[in-house]
C-alpha positions as a LaTeX table, in Angstrom:
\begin{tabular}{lrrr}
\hline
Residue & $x$ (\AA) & $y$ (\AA) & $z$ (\AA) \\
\hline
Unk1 & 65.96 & 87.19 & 95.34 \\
Unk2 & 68.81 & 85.30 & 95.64 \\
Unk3 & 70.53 & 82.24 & 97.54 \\
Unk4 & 74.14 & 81.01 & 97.78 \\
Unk5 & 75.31 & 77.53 & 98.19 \\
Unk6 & 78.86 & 76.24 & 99.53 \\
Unk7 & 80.03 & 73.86 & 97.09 \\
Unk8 & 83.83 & 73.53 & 98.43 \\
Unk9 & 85.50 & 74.80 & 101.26 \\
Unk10 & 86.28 & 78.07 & 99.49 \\
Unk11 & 83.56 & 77.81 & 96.79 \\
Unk12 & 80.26 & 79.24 & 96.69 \\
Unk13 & 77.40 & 79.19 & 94.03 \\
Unk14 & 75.24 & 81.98 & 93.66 \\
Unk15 & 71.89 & 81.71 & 92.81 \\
Unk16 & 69.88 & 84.78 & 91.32 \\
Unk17 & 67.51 & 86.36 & 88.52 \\
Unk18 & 67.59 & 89.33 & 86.16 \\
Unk19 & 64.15 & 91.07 & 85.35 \\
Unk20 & 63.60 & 90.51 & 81.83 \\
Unk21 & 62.15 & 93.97 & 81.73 \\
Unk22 & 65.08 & 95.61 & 83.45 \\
Unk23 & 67.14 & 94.13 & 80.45 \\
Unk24 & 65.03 & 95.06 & 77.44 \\
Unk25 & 64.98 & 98.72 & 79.00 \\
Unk26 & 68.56 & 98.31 & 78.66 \\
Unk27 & 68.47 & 97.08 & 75.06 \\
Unk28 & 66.15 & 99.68 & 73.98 \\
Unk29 & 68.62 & 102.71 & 75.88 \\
Unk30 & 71.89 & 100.69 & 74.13 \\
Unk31 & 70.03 & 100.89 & 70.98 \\
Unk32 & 69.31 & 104.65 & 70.69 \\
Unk33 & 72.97 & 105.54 & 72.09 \\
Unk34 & 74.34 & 103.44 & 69.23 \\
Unk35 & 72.21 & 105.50 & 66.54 \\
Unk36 & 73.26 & 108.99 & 67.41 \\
Unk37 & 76.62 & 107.73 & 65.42 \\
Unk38 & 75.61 & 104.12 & 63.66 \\
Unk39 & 76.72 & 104.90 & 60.13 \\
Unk40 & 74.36 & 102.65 & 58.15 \\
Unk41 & 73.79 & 102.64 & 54.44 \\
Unk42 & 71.00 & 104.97 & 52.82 \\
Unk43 & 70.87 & 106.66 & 56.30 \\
Unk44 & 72.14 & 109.68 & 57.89 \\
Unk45 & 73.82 & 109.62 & 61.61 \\
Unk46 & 71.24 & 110.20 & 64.32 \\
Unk47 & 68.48 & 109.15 & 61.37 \\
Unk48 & 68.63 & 104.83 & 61.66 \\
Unk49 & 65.20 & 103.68 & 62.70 \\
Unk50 & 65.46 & 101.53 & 65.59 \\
Unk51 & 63.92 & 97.89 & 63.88 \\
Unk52 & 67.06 & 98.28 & 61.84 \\
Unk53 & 69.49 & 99.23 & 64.45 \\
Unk54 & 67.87 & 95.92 & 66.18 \\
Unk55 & 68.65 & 94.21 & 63.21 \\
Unk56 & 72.44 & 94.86 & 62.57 \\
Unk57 & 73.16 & 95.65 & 66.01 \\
Unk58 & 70.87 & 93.83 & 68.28 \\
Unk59 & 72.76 & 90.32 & 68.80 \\
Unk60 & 75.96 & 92.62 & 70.04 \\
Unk61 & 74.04 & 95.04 & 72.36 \\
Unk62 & 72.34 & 91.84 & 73.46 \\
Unk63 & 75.38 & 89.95 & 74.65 \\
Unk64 & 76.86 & 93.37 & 75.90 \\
Unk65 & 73.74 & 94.54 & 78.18 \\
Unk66 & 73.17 & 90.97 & 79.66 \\
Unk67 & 76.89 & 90.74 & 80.28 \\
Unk68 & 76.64 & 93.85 & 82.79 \\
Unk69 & 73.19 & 93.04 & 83.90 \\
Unk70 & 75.05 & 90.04 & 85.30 \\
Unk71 & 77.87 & 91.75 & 86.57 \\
Unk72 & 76.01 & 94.23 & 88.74 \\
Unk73 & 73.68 & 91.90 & 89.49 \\
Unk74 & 76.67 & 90.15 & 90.97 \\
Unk75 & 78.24 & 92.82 & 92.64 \\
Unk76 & 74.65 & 93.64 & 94.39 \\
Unk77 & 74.23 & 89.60 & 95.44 \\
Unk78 & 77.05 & 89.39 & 97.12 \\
Unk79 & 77.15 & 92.54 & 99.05 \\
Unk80 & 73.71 & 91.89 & 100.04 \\
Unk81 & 75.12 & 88.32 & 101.46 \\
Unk82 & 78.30 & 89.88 & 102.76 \\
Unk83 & 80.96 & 87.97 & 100.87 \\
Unk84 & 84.47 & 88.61 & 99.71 \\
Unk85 & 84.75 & 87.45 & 97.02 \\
Unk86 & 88.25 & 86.05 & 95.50 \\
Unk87 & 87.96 & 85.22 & 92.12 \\
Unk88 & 86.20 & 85.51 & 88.85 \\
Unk89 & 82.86 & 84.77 & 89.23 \\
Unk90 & 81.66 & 81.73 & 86.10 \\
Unk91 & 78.77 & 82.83 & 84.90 \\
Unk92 & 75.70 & 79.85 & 83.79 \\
Unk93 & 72.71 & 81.49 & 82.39 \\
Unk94 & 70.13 & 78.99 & 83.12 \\
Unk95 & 67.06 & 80.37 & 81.29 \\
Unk96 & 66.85 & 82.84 & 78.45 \\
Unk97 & 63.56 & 82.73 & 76.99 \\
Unk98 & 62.43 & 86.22 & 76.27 \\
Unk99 & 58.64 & 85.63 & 77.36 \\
Unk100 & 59.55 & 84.62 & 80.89 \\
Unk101 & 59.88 & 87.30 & 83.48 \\
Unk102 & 63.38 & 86.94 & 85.18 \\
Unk103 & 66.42 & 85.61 & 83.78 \\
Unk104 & 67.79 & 82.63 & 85.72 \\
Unk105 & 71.81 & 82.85 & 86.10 \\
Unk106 & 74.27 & 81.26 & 88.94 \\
Unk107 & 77.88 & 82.67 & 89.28 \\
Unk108 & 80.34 & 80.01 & 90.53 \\
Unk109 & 83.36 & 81.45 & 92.31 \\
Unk110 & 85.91 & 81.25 & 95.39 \\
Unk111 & 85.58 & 83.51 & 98.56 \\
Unk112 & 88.59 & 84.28 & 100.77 \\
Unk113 & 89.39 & 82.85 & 103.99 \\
Unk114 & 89.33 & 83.86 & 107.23 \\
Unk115 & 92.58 & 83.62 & 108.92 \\
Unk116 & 93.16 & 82.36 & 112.09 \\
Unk117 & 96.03 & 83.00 & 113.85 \\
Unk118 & 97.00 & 79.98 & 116.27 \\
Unk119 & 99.19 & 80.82 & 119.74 \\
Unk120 & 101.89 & 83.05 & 118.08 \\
Unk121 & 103.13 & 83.45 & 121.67 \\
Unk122 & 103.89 & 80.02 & 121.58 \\
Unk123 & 105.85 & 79.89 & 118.79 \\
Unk124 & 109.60 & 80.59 & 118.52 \\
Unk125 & 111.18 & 82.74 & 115.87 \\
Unk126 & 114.95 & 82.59 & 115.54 \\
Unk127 & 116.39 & 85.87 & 115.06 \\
Unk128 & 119.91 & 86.37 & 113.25 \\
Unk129 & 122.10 & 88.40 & 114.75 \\
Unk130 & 126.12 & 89.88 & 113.55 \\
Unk131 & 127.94 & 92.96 & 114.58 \\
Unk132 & 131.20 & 94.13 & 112.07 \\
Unk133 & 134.10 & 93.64 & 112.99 \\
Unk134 & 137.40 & 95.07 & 111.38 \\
Unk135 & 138.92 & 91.60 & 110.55 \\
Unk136 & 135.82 & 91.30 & 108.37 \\
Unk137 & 136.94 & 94.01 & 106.16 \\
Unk138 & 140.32 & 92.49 & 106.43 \\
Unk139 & 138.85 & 88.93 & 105.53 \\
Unk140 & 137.01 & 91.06 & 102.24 \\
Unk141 & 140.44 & 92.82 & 101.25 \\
Unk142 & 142.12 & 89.56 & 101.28 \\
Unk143 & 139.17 & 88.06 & 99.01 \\
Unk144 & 139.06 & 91.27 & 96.79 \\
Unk145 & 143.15 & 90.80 & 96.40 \\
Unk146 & 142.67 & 86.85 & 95.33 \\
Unk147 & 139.98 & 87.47 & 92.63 \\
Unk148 & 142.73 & 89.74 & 91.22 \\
Unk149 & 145.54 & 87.50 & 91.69 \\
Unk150 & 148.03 & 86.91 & 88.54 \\
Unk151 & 148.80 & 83.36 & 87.64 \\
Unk152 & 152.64 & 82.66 & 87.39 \\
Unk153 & 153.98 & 79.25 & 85.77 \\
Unk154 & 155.56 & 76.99 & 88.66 \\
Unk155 & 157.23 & 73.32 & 89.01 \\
Unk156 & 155.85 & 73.05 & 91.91 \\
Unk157 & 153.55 & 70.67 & 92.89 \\
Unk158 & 149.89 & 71.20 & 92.61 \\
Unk159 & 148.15 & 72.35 & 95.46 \\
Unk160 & 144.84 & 74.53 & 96.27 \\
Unk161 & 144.82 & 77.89 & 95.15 \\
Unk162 & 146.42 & 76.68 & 92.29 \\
Unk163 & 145.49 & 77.02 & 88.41 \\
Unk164 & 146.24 & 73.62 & 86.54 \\
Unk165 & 145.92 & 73.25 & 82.72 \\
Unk166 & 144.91 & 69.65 & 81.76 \\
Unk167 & 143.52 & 66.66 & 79.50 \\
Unk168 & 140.89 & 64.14 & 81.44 \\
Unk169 & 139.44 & 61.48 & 80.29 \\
Unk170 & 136.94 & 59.20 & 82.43 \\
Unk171 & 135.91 & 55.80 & 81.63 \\
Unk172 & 132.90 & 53.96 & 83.57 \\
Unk173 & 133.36 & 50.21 & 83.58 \\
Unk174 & 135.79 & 50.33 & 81.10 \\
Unk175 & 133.93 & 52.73 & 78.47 \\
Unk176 & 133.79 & 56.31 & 77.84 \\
Unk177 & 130.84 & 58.18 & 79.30 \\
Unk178 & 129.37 & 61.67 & 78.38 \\
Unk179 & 130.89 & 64.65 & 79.87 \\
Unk180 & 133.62 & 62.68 & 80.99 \\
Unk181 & 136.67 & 63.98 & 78.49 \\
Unk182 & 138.24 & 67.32 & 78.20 \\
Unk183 & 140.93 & 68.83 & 76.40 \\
Unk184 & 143.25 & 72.01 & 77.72 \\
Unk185 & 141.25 & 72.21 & 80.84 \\
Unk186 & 141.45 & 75.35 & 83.43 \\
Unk187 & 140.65 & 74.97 & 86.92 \\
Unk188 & 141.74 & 76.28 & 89.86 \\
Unk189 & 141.83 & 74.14 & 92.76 \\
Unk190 & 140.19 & 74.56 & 96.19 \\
Unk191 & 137.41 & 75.96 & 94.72 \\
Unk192 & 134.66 & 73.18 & 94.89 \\
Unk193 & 134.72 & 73.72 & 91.27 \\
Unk194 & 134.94 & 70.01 & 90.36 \\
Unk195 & 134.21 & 66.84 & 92.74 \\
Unk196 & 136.28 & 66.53 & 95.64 \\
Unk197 & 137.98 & 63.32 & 94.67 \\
Unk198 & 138.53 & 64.61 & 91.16 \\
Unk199 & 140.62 & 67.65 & 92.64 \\
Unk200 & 141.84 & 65.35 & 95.18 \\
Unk201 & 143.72 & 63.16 & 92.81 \\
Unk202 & 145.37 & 66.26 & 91.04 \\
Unk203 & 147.19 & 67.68 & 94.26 \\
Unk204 & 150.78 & 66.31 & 93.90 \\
Unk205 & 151.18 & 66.32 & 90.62 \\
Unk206 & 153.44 & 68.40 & 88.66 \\
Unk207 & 153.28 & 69.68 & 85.10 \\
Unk208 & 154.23 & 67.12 & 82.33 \\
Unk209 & 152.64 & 64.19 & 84.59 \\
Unk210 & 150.02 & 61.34 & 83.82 \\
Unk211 & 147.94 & 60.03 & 86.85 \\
Unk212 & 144.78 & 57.49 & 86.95 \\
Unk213 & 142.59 & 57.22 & 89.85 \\
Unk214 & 139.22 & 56.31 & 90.93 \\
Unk215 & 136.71 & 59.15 & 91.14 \\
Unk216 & 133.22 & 58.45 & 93.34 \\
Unk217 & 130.31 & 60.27 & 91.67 \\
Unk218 & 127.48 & 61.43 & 94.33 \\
Unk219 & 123.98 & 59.37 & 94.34 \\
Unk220 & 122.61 & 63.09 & 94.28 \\
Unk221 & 124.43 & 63.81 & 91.17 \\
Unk222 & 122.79 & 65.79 & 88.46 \\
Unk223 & 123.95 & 63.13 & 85.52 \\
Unk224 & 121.80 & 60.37 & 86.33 \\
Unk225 & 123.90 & 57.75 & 84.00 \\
Unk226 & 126.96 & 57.98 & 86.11 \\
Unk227 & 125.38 & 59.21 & 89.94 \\
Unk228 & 126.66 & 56.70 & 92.67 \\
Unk229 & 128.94 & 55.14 & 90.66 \\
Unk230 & 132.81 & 54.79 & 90.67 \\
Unk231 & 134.42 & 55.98 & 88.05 \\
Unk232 & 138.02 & 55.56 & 86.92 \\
Unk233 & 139.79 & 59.05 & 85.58 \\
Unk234 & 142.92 & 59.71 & 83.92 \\
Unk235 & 144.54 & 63.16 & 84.10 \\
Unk236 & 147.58 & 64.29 & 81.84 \\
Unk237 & 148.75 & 67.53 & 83.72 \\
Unk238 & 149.80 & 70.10 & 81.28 \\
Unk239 & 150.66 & 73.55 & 83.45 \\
Unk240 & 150.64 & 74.63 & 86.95 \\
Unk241 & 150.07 & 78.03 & 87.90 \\
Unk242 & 150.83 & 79.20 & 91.42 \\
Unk243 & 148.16 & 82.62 & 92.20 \\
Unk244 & 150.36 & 86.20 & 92.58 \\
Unk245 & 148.49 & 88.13 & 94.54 \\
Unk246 & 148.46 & 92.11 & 93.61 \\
Unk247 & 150.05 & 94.32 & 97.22 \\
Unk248 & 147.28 & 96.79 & 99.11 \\
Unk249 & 148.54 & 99.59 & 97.77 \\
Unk250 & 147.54 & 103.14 & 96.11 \\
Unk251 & 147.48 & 101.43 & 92.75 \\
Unk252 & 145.12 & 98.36 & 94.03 \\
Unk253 & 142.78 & 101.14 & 95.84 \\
Unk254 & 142.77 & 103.20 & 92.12 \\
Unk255 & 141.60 & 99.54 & 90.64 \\
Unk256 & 139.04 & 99.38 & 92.91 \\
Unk257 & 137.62 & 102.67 & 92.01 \\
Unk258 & 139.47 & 105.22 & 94.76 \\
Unk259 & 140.57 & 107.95 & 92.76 \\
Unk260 & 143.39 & 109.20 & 94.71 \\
Unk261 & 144.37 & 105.63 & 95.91 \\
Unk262 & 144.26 & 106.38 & 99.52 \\
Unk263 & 144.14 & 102.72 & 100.97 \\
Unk264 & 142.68 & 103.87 & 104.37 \\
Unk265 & 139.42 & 105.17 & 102.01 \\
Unk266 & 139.26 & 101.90 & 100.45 \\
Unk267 & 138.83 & 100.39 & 103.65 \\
Unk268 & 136.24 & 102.75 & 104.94 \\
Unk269 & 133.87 & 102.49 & 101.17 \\
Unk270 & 134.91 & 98.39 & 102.12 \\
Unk271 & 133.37 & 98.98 & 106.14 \\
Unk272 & 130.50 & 100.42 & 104.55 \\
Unk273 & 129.76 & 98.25 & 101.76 \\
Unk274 & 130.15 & 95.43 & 104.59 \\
Unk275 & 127.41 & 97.08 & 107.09 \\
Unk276 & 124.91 & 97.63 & 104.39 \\
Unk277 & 125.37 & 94.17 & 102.86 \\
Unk278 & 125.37 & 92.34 & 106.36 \\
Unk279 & 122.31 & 94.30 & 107.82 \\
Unk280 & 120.44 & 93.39 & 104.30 \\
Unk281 & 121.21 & 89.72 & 104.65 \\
Unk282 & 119.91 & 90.13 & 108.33 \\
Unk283 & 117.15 & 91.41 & 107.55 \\
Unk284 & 115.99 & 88.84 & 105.03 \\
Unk285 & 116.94 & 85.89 & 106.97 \\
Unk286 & 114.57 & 87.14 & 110.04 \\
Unk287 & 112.33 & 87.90 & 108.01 \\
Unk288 & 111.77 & 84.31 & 106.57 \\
Unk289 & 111.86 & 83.16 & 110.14 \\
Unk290 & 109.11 & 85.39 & 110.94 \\
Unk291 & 107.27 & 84.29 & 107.67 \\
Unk292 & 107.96 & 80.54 & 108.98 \\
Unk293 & 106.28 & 81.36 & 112.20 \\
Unk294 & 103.49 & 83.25 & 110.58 \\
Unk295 & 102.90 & 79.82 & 107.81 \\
Unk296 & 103.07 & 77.45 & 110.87 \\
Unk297 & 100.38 & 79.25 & 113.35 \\
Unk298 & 97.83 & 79.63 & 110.58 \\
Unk299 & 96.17 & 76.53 & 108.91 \\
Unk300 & 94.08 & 78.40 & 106.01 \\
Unk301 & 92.81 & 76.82 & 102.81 \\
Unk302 & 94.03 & 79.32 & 99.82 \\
Unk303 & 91.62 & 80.27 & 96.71 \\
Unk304 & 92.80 & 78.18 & 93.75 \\
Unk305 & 92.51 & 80.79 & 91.09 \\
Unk306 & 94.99 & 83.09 & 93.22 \\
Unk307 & 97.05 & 80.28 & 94.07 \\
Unk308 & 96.90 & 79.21 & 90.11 \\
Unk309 & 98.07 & 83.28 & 89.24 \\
Unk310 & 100.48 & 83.53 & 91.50 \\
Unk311 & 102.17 & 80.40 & 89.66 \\
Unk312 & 101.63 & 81.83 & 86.24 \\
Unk313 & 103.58 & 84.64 & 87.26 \\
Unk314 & 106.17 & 83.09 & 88.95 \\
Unk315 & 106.73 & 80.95 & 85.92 \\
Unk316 & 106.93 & 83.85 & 83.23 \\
Unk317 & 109.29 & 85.42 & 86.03 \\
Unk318 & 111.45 & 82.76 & 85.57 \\
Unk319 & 111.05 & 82.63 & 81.60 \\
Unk320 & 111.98 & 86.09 & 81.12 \\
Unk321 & 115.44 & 85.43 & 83.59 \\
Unk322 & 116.16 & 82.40 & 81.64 \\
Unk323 & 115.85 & 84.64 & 78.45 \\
Unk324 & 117.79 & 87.60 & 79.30 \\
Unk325 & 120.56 & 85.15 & 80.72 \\
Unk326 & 120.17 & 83.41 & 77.00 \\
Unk327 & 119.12 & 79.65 & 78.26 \\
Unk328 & 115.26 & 80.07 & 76.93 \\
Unk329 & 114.27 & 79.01 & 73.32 \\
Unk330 & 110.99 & 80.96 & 71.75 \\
Unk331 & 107.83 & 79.70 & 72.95 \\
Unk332 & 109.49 & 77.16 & 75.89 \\
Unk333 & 107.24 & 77.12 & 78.57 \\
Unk334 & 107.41 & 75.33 & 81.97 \\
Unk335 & 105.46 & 72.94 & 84.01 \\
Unk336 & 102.85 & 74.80 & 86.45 \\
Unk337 & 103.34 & 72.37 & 88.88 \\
Unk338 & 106.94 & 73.15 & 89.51 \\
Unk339 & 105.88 & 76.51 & 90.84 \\
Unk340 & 102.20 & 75.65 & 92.76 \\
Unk341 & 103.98 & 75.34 & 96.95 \\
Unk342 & 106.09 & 78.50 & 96.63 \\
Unk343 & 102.67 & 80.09 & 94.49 \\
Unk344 & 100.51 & 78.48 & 97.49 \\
Unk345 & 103.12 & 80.10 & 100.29 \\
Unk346 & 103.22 & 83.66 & 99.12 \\
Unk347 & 99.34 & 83.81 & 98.34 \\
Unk348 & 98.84 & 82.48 & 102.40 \\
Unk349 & 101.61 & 85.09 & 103.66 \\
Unk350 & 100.01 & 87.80 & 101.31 \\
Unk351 & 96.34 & 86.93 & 103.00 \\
Unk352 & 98.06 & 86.23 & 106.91 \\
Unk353 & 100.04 & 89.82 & 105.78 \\
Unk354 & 97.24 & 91.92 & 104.96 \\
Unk355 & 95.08 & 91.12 & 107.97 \\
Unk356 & 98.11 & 91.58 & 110.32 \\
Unk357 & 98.22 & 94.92 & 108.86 \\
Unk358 & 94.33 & 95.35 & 109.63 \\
Unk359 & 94.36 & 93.74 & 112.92 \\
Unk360 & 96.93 & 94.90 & 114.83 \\
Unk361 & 97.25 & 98.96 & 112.94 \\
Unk362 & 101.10 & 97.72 & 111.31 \\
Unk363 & 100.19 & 100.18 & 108.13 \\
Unk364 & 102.97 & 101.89 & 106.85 \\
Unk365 & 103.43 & 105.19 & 107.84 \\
Unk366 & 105.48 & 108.57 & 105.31 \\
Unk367 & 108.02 & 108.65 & 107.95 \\
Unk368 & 108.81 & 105.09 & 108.05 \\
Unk369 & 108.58 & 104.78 & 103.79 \\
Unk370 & 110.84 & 107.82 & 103.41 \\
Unk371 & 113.86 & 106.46 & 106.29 \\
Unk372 & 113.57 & 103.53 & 104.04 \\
Unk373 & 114.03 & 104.67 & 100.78 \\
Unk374 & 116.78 & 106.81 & 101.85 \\
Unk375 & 118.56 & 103.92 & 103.41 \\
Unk376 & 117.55 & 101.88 & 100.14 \\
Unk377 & 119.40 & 104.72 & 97.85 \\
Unk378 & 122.40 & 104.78 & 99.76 \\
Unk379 & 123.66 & 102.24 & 97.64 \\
Unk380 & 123.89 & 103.86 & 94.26 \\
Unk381 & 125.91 & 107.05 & 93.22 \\
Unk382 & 123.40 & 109.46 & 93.10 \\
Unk383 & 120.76 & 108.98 & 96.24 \\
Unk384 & 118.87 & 111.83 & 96.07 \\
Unk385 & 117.86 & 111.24 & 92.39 \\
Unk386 & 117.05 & 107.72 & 93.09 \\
Unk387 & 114.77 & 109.31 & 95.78 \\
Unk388 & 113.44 & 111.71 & 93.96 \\
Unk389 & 112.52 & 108.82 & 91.05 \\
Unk390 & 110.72 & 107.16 & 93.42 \\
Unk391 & 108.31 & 109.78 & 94.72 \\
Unk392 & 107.47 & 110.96 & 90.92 \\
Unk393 & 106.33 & 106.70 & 90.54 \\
Unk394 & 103.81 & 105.54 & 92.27 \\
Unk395 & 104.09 & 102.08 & 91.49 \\
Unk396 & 107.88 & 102.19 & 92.36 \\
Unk397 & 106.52 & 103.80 & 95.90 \\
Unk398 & 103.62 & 101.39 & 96.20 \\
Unk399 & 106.85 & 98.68 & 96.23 \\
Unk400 & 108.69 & 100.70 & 99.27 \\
Unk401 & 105.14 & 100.97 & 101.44 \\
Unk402 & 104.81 & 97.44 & 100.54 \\
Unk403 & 108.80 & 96.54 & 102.23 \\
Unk404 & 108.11 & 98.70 & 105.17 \\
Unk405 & 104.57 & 96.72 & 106.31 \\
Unk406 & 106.32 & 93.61 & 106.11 \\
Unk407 & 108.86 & 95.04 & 107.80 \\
Unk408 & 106.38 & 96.30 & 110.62 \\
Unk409 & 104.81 & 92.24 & 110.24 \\
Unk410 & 108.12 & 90.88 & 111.27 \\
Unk411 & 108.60 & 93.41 & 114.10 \\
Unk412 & 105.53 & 92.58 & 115.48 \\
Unk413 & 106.73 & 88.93 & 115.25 \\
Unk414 & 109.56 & 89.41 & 116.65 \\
Unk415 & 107.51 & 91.11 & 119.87 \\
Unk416 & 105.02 & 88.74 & 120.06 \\
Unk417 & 107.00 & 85.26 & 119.58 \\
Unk418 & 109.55 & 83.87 & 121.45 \\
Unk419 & 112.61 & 85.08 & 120.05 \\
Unk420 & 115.74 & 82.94 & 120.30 \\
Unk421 & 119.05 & 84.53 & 119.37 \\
Unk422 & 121.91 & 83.47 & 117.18 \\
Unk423 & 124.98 & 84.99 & 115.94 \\
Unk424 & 126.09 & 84.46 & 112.65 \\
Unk425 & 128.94 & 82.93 & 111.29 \\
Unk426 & 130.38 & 86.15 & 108.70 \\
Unk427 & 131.21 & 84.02 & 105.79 \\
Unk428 & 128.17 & 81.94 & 106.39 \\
Unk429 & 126.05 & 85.24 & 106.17 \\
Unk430 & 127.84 & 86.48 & 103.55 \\
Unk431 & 127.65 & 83.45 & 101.41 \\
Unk432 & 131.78 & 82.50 & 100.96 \\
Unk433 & 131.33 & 78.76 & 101.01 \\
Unk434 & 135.16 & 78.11 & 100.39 \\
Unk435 & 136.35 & 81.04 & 102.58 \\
\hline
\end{tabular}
């Protein structure tokens, strides 16, 4: 017999007994397995008499058999009471005496929720819309052609676009303050590289110049020991360095990887590059509306040890970026904390996800998996291989089925909500904050 009690919104308490019988039979089997190939001294293999198996071996097989007795005890319990169960069960032996009967145990451990979705029909989903336009490849030519512009000395004045060579030196209140000095500085202006007053008080200046001027750090600002103050900076301008920008030609479209340099080729990899890139950002942006909608309409309490899981991986995510990018020392870790809301969203969209997917028949289907891996693959040099790597790795394909049912979620969102339209702004989709 067995009873379960609800000791937390998501926690339960289980409640049962083990036959002491049932376990010694278990013992006694163990034991005999074990000396068909126990090598103990003075005794051949398949010859160990069981009181000294028991006595070498019995404390392991012990703690082994009552360690599955309480498993599948487990397992049976909470079938029999029709639970899902969400996390490791903590098992409390209660009684172990060897002359009672039954074995007293109770297995502490989280179910998982039942999710309820609210008025979805209700609800309104924004959905992102942009169609290509040729001035957009235009707009990406004329970006591609600035990144590869050549800097030419000028006595000109300083202006945006331009690259200035320079000393600084910034004093708060009269003193030197950290970060605040530089010597042979780069930076091109117009960038958003440095703080707007900072490049502010460099345009007008020309090479060979010394200008002081007061610079207003942000309250927001990332160095707490000067944010929202004013701070007084004085620039000696060394070099100024107007940008030469390369022509659209045959030997621009060779640089860019067109072997025969036809220009109107470059354009049409550009028009490409552009659709893929603009129907991916699309696609990701509706889809965190639709996730929005989904997180609003359901009010669900989440198992802590998924929740707790999630944020362990999310954190050794992040350790292993920080290390290949070279900003991680050996054995840093990070606060849990800083990753328990996102950990807490993506285990309640996981949960709202998977009985979407139940509920409503969204399950991804060949056809659908294979259109998007082939769309996927279009971006790399050799599709068909990165196809073909796919289908030979299942976990690799278990990652596509797992795109194209959220991709049937959202769709369903999208059908269900009420969807309000917007068009996108290109370099706001695309990212180009100081296009």
């Amino acid at each position: 017999m067995s009873n379960v009690e609800s000791i937390g919104v998501l926690e339960r308490r289980l409640n049962a007994s083990i036959p002491q019988q049932q376990l010694n039979g278990e013992i006694e089997v163990r034991l005999k397995r074990l000396g068909r190939t126990a090598k103990v001294h003075g005794f051949r293999p398949g010859k160990v008499p069981l009181n000294i198996l028991r006595q070498q071996y019995g404390a392991q097989v012990h703690q082994d058999a009552i360690g599955d007795a309480l498993q599948r005890s487990f397992v049976e319990a909470v079938n029999q009471h029709g639970l899902r169960v969400a996390s490791r069960p903590d098992f409390e032996i209660k009684s172990i005496d060897p002359a009672t009967e039954q074995i007293e145990f109770s297995a502490t451990f989280e179910i998982y929720p039942e999710v309820v979705l609210g008025n979805i029909e209700a609800e309104s989903v924004q959905r992102v819309t942009y169609s290509m336009t040729e001035a957009d490849v235009d707009r990406t030519i004329a970006t591609l052609l600035k990144q590869r512009a050549v800097f030419e000395v000028t006595d000109s004045a300083a202006k945006n676009t331009d690259q200035v060579t320079l000393d600084f030196n910034g004093t708060l209140d009269g003193e030197p303050f950290e970060g605040g000095q530089a010597k042979d500085f780069k930076l091109v202006l117009g960038l958003g590289r440095m703080l707007s007053d900072f490049e502010a008080g460099i345009i007008g200046m020309k090479a060979g110049e010394t200008k002081s001027f007061d610079v207003n750090f942000p309250e927001e600002y990332h160095g707490k020991h000067v944010a929202g103050k004013r701070t007084v900076f004085t620039i000696m301008l060394h070099l100024v360095e107007s940008p030469r920008l390369p022509e659209l030609n045959a030997e621009f479209a060779k640089a860019m990887g067109i072997g025969d340099g036809d220009v109107e080729k470059l354009r049409a990899e550009i028009r490409k590059n552009i659709g893929l890139e603009i129907e991916r950002r699309l696609k990701l942006r509706n889809k965190d509306s639709a996730m929005d909608v989904l997180i609003n309409v359901v009010q669900m309490d989440v198992p802590k040890a998924m929740v707790e899981a999630e944020a362990q991986g999310l954190m050794q995510q992040t350790l292993d970026e920080m290390k290949q990018r070279g900003s991680s020392m050996p054995g840093m870790t990070l606060p849990l904390n800083l990753f328990t809301e996102r950990a807490q969203r993506r285990v309640k969209l996981g949960l709202i996800l998977i009985d979407l997917v139940k509920r409503h028949d969204l399950g991804a289907t060949p056809a659908q998996i294979r259109t998007l891996l082939l769309d996927y693959a279009q971006s790399f040099d050799h599709p068909d291989e990165v196809v073909k790597w796919h289908y030979n790795n299942p976990e690799r394909l278990r990652e596509v089925e797992n795109m194209v049912l959220e991709d049937n979620v959202v769709s369903w969102v999208m059908n269900t909500a009420k969807v309000v339209d917007k068009v996108a702004e290109f370099n706001e989709l695309m990212g180009n904050v100081n296009a």
